[in-house]
C-alpha positions as CSV (number, residue, x, y, z in Angstrom):
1,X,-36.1,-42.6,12.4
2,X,-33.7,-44.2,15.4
3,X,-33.5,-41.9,18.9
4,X,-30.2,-41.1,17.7
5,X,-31.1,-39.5,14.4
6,X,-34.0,-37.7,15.8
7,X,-31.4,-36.4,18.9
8,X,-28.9,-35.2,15.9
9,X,-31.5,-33.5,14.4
10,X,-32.6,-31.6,17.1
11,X,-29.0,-30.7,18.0
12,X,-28.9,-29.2,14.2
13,X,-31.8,-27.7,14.8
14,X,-31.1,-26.1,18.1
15,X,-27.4,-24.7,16.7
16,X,-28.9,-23.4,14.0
17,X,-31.5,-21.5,16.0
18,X,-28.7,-20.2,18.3
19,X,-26.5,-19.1,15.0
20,X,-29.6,-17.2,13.7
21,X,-30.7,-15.5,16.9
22,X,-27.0,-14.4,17.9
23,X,-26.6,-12.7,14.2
24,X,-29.9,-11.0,15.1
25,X,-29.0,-10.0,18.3
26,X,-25.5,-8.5,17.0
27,X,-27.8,-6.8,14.1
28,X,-29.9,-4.9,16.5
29,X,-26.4,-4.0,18.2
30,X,-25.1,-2.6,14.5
31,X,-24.2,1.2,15.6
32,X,-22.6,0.1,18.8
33,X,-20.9,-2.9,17.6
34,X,-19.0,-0.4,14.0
35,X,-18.5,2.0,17.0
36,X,-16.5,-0.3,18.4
37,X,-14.2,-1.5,15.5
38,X,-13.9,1.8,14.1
39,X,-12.4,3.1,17.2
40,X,-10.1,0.2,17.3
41,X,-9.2,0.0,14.1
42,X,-8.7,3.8,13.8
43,X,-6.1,3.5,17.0
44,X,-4.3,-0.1,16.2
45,X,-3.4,0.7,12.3
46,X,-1.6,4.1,11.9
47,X,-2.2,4.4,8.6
48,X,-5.7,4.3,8.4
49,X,-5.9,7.8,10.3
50,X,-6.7,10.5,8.0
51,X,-8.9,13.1,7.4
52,X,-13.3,13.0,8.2
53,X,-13.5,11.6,5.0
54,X,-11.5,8.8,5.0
55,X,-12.6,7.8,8.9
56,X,-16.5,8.0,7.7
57,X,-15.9,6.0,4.6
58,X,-14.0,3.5,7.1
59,X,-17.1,4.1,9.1
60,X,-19.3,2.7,6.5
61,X,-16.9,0.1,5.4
62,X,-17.0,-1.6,8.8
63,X,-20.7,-1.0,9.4
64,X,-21.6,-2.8,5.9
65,X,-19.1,-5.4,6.2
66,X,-20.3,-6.5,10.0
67,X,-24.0,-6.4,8.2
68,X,-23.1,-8.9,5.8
69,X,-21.4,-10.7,7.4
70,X,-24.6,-10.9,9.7
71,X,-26.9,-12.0,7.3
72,X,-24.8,-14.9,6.2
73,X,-24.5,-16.0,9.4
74,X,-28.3,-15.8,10.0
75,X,-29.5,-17.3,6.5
76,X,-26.7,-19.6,5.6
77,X,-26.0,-17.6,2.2
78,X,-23.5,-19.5,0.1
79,X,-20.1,-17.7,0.5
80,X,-19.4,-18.1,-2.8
81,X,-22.5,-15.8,-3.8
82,X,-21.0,-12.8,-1.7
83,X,-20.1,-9.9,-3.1
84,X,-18.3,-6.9,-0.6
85,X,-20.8,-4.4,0.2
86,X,-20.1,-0.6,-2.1
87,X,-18.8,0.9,1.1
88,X,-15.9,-1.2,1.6
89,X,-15.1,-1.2,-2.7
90,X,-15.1,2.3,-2.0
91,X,-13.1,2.6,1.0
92,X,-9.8,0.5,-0.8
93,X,-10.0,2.2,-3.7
94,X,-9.9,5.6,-2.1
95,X,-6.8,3.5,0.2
96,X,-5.4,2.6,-3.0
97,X,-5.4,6.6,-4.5
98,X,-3.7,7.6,-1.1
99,X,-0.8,5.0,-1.6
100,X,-1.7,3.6,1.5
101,X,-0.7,0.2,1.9
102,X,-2.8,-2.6,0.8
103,X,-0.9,-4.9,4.2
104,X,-2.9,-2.1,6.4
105,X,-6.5,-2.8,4.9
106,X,-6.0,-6.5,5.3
107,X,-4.7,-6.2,8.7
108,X,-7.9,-4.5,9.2
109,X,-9.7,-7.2,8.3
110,X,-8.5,-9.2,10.3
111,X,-8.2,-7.3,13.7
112,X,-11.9,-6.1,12.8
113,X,-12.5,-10.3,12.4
114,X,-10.9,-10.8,15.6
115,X,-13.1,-8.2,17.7
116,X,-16.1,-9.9,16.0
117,X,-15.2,-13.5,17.2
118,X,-15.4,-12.1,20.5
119,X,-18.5,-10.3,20.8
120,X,-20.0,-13.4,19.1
121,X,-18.1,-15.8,22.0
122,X,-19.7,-13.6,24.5
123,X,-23.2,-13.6,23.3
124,X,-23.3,-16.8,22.8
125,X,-21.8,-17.7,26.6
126,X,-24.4,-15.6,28.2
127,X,-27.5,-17.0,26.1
128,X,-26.7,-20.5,25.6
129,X,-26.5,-22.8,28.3
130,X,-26.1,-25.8,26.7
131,X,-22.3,-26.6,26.0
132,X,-22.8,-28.7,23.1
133,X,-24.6,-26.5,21.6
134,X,-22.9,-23.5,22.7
135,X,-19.6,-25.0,21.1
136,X,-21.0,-25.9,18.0
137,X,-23.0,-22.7,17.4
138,X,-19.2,-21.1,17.7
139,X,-17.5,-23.2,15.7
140,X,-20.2,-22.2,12.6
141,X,-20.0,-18.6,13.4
142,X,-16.0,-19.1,13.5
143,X,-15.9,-20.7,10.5
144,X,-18.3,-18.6,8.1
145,X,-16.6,-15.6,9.7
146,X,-12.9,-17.1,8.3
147,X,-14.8,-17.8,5.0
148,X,-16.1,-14.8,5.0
149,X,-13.0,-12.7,5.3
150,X,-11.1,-14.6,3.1
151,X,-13.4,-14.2,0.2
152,X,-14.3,-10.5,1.2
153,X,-11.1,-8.9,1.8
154,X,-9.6,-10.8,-1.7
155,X,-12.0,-9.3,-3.3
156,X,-11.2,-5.6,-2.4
157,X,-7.7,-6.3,-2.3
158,X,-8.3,-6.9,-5.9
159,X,-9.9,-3.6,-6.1
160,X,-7.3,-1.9,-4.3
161,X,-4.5,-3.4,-6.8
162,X,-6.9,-2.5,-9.9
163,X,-7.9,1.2,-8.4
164,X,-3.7,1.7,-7.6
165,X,-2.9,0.9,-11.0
166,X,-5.2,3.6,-12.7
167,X,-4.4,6.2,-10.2
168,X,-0.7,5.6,-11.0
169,X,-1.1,5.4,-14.9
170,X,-3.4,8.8,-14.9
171,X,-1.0,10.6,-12.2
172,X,2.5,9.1,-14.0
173,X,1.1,10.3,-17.1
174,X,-0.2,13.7,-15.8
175,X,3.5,14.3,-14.1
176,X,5.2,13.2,-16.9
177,X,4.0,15.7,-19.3
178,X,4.4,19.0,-16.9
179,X,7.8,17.3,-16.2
180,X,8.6,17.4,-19.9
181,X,6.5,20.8,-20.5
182,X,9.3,22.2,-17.5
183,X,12.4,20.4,-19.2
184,X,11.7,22.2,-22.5
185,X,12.1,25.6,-20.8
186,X,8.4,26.2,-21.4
187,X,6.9,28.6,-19.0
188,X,4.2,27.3,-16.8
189,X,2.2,28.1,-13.9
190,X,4.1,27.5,-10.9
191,X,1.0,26.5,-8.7
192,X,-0.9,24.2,-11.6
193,X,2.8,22.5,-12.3
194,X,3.3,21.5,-8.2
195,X,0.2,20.4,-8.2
196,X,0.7,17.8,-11.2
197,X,4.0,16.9,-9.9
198,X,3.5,16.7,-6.0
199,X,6.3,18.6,-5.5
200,X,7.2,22.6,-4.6
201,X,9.3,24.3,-7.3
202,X,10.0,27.4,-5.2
203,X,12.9,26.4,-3.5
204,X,16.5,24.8,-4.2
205,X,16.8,21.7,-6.0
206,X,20.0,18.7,-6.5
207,X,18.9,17.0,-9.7
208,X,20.0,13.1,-9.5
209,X,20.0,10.8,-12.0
210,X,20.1,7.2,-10.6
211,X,20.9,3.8,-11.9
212,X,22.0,0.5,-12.3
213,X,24.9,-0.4,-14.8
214,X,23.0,-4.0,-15.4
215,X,19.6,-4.4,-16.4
216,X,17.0,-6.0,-13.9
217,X,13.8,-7.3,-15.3
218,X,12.1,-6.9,-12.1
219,X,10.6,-3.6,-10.5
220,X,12.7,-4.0,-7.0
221,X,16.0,-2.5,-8.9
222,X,13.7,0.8,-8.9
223,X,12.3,0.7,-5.4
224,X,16.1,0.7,-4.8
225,X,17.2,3.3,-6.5
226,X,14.4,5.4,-5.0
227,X,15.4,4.3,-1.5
228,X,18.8,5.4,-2.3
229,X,18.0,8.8,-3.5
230,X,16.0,8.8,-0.4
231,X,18.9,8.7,1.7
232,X,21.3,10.7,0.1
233,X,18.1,13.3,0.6
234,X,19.1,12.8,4.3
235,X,22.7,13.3,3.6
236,X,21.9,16.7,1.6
237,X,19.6,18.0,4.2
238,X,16.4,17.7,1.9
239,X,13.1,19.2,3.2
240,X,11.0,16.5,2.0
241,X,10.5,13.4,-0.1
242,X,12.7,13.9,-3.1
243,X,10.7,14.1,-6.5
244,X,11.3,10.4,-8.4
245,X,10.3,9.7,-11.5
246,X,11.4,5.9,-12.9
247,X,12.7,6.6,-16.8
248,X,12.7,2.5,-17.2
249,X,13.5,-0.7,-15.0
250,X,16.5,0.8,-14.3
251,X,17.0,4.4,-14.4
252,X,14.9,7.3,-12.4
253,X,15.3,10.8,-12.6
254,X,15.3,12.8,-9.1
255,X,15.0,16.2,-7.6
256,X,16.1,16.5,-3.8
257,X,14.3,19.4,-2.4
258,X,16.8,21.8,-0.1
259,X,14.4,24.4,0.9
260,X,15.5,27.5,1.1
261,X,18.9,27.0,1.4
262,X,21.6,25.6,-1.4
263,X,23.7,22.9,0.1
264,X,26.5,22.4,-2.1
265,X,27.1,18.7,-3.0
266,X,30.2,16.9,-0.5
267,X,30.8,14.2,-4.1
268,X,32.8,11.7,-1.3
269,X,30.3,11.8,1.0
270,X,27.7,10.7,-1.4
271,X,30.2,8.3,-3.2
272,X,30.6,6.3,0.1
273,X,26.9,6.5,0.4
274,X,25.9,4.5,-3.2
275,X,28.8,2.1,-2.9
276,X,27.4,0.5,0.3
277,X,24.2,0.6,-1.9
278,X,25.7,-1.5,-4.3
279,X,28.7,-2.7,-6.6
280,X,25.9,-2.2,-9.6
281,X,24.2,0.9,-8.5
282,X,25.8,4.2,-9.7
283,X,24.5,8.0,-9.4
284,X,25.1,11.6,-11.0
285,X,24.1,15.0,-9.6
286,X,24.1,18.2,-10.8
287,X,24.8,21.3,-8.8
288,X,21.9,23.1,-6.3
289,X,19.6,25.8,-8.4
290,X,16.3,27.4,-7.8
291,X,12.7,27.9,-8.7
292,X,11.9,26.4,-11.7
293,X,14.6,27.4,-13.9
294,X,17.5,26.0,-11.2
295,X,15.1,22.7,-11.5
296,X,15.7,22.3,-14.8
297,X,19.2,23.3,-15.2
298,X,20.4,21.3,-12.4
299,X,18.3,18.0,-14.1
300,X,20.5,19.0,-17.5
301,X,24.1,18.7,-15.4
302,X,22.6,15.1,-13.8
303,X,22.0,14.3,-17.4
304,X,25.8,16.0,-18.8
305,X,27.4,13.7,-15.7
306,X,25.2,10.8,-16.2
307,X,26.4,10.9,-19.9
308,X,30.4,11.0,-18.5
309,X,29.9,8.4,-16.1
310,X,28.2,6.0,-18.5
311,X,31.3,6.4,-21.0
312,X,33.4,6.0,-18.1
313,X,31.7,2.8,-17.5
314,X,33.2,0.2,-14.6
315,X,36.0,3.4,-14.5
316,X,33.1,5.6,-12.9
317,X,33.1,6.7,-9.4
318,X,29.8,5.5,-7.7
319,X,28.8,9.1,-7.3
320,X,29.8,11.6,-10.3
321,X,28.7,15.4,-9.6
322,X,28.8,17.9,-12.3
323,X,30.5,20.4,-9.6
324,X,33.5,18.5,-9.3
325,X,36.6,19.7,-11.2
326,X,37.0,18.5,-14.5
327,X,33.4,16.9,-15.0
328,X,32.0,19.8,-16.4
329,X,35.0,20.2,-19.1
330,X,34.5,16.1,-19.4
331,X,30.5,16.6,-20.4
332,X,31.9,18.8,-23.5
333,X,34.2,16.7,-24.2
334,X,31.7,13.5,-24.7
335,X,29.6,15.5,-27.3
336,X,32.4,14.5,-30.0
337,X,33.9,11.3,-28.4
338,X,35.6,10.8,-31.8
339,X,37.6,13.9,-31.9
340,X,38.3,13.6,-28.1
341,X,40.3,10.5,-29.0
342,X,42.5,12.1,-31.4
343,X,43.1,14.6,-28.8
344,X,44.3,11.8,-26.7
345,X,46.2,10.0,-29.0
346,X,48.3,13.1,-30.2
347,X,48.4,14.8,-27.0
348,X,49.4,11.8,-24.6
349,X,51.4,9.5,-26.7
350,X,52.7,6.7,-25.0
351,X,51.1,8.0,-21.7
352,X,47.7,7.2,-23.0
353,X,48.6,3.8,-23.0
354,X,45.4,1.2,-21.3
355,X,47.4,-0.3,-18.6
356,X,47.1,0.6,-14.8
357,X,50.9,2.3,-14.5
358,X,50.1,4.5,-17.6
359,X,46.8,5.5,-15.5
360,X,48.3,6.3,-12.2
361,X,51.0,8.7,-14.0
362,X,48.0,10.4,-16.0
363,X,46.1,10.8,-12.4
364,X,49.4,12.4,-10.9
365,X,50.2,14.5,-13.4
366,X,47.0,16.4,-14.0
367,X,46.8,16.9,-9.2
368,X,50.1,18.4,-10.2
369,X,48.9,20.3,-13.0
370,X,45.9,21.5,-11.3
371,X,48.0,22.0,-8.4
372,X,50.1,24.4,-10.4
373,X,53.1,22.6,-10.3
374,X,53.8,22.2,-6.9
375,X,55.1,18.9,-5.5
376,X,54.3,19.6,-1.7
377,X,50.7,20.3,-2.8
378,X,50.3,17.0,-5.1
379,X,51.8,14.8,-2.5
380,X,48.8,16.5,0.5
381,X,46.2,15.6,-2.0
382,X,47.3,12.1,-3.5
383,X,48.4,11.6,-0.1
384,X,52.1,9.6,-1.4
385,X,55.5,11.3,-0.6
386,X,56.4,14.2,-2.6
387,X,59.4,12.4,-4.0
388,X,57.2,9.8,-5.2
389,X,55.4,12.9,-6.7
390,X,58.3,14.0,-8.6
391,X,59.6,10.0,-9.8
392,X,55.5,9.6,-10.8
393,X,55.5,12.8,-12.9
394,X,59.2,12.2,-14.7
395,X,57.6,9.1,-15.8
396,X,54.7,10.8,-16.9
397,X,57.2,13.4,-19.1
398,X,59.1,10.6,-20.5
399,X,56.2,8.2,-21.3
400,X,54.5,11.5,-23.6
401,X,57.7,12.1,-24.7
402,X,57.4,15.8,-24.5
403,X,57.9,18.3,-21.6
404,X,54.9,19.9,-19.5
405,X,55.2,23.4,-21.6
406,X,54.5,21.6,-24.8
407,X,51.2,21.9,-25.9
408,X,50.1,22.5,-22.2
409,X,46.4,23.9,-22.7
410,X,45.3,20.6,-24.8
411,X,47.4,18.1,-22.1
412,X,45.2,19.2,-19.3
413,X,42.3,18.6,-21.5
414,X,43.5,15.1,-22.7
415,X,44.4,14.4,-18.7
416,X,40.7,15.3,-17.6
417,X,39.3,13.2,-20.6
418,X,41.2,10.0,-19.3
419,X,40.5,11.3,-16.1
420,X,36.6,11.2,-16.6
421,X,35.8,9.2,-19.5
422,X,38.2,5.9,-19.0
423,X,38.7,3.7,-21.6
424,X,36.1,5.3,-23.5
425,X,38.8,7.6,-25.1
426,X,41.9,5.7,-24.9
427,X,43.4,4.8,-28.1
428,X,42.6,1.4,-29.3
């Protein structure tokens, strides 16, 4: 053996020794060291601040992880043969139960990696005086601490996703059968049914119904929609998180909590609201009830003005509330589409033509209607001149062929179908 292989060999030898008695020196540090990195951890990440449990089991996580990680560093174990330690399974699954996010347990990896490589710089600077050897003994601890995270925190990442998956699949299924006991009209008890759904029944409610007019494979179209209800939560004055349950890719039910207090539903303001959300995206709302009973009646008028506005189709407003005038009479009239036609067609006449012009005479002549026949009125609300109220509703006379006293209970009813439904009841 040459001087220089015998010189490489002892350099091996020496940054092995150094690697070994820094990983034992760090071991008989443990307590101070998961002190340390708990504290850290526990004030850089937010949302790993919870209750004693949840800060012990982080406790343990770090403390078993730094031991590991420890004893590969001191007896070269093979990376691939490491397994995280129970502690730190634990401690992402009971992450994953919370719904907190999986981006906060890896950035604790990493800041708890970070605070490692520094102790382990330091300890080395202070015992090793020999550069080379110094630099070299970091460079292995560097690397098997990379190698180590990487394989460690995939791993419980994996767990996380796995753990996150069964909580939602037992808690969806537990909520969805109290949400369907409620629906029924079934009487349950109030504290075991807010348990199951996470959500207070004592209090006012806006049922929502919220979708997308084209299907999306993908589960963002839902994170949007709950977003959404999110924010028209704000714009009621909710309490709290709304209640969302997803019905498929592209639907959800919702509940918007209001407290104590009903807040009655402002239909423009909410319109404006989904319509910067999207040109696909449309909603339905029922009017503000209470307890349990007002949270099931008020989900029934989402669902009566979810069924009018999906008739109504591209017609739809991006925001139909059963409380707005006409929708309510517009849900009965859906339950027999086929006789609402004929209503149409025999009622209308030539003013139910499909054609814009034909529309905009319908739309002025129910305002007046509704606004008992008075042209000043009609013109405030369509906001037009009240001459071009009284050339719009002529028109309208001519084009049914039959004066406003004709049949006059059954022409407000054909108006507020056209109105609400679109071409879903026009003739042809």
């Amino acid at each position: 053996m040459g001087p220089r292989r015998a010189d490489s060999a002892e350099f091996l030898r020496l940054t092995e020794a150094r690697v070994a008695e820094v990983a034992t020196t760090m071991g008989e540090q443990l307590t101070d060291l998961t002190r340390g990195v708990h504290a850290e951890l526990a004030e850089s990440i937010p949302e790993l601040r919870g209750d004693p449990l949840m800060l012990d089991l982080l406790r343990a996580s770090i403390e078993s992880n730094i031991e590991t990680f420890l004893h590969v560093a001191q007896y070269s174990i093979v990376i691939e043969d490491v397994r995280p330690p129970s502690a730190a399974v634990e401690y992402a699954r009971r992450l994953a139960q919370r719904g907190t996010s999986s981006n906060a347990l890896l950035r604790a990896y990493r800041l708890g990696q970070q605070l490692m490589l520094t102790w382990v710089f330091e300890e080395i600077a202070r015992e090793e005086l020999d550069g080379r050897v110094a630099f070299a003994a970091a460079e292995i601890l560097q690397a098997t601490s990379f190698s180590y995270i990487d394989k460690v925190s995939e791993q419980v990442v994996a767990e996380y996703e796995a753990e996150r998956e069964r909580w939602l699949a037992n808690r969806n299924t537990v909520r969805a059968t109290m949400l369907a006991t409620i629906l029924t009209g079934t009487e349950v008890d109030v504290a075991t049914a807010e348990r199951a759904l996470g959500y207070r029944l004592w209090q006012h409610h806006v049922g929502v119904v919220a979708w997308a007019s084209e299907r999306d494979e993908s589960t963002s179209e839902l994170r949007h929609l709950e977003s959404l209800v999110a924010a028209i939560g704000e714009k009621l004055g909710a309490v709290g998180q709304p209640l969302f349950i997803p019905q498929d890719r592209s639907l959800g039910w919702a509940w918007v909590p209001l407290g104590r207090t009903a807040t009655e539903v402002d239909a423009s303001v909410i319109d404006g609201l989904v319509t910067t959300a999207g040109p696909r995206i449309r909603v339905a709302l029922g009017s503000p009830g209470a307890a349990t009973a007002g949270f099931r009646t008020t989900h029934i008028e989402a669902i009566r003005a979810h069924t009018v506005a999906t008739i109504a189709g591209d017609q739809a407003s991006a925001a139909t509330s059963y409380g707005e005038s006409g929708v309510r009479t517009a849900a009965l009239l859906a339950g027999d589409l086929e006789a609402t036609r004929d209503l149409v067609r025999s009622t209308l006449g030539g003013l139910g033509a499909d054609d814009p012009a034909a529309e905009r005479l319908r739309d002025t002549l129910l305002v007046f209607l509704t606004e008992k026949g008075s042209y000043l009125s009609t013109s405030a609300r369509l906001h037009v001149h009240k001459n071009t109220v009284k050339y719009r509703v002529d028109k309208a006379v001519e084009a049914r062929g039959s004066g406003l006293d004709h049949d006059r209970f059954n022409l407000e009813l054909a108006l507020t179908a056209c109105r609400w439904l679109g071409r879903g009841v026009l003739p042809g």
